[in-house]
N, C-alpha and C positions, 0 to 999 in steps of 0.2 A: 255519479260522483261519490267518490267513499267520504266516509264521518272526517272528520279533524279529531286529529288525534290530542289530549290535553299535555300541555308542555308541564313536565316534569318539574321542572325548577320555579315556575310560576306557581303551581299548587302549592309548590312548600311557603312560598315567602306571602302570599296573599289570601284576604280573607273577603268572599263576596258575602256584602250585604245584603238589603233590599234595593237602596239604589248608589250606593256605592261600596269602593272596596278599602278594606282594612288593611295595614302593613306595619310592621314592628322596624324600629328605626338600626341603622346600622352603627358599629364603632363600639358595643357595650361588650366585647366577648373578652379581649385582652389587654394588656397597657392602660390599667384602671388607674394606678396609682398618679400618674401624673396630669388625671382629667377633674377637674373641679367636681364637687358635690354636688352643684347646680348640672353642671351638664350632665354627671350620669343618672339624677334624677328624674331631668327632661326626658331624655335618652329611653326612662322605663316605659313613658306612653306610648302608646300605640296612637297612629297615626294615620288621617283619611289619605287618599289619591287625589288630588288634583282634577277636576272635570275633563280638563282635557286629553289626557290619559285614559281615564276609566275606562272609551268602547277599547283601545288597542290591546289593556288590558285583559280586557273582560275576553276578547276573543281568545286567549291562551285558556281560560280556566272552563272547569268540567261544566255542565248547564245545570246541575245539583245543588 
């Protein structure tokens, strides 16, 4: 059976940890003006995966 190939678009947006994965939240790139200070501030953390997620995840991303 050949390798699994890593999905292109998963590497870009996630970040594996040790036992979980990292993601940067979506909504901060345009249309700033009419979004509160609070929420584009929320908006700057970075954010975990949800447990239940994480194996689906983790099987797109490289074993590195």
């Amino acid at each position: 059976m050949p390798k699994m190939k890593t999905h292109s678009a998963t590497k870009k947006r996630f970040k594996k940890l040790k036992n979980k994965i990292k993601f940067s939240h979506a909504g901060k790139r345009h249309l700033l003006s009419k979004k509160s200070a609070k929420r584009k501030r929320h908006l700057r953390q970075d954010s975990t995966l949800c447990t239940a997620d994480v194996h689906r995840i983790a099987r797109l991303l490289p074993n590195s």
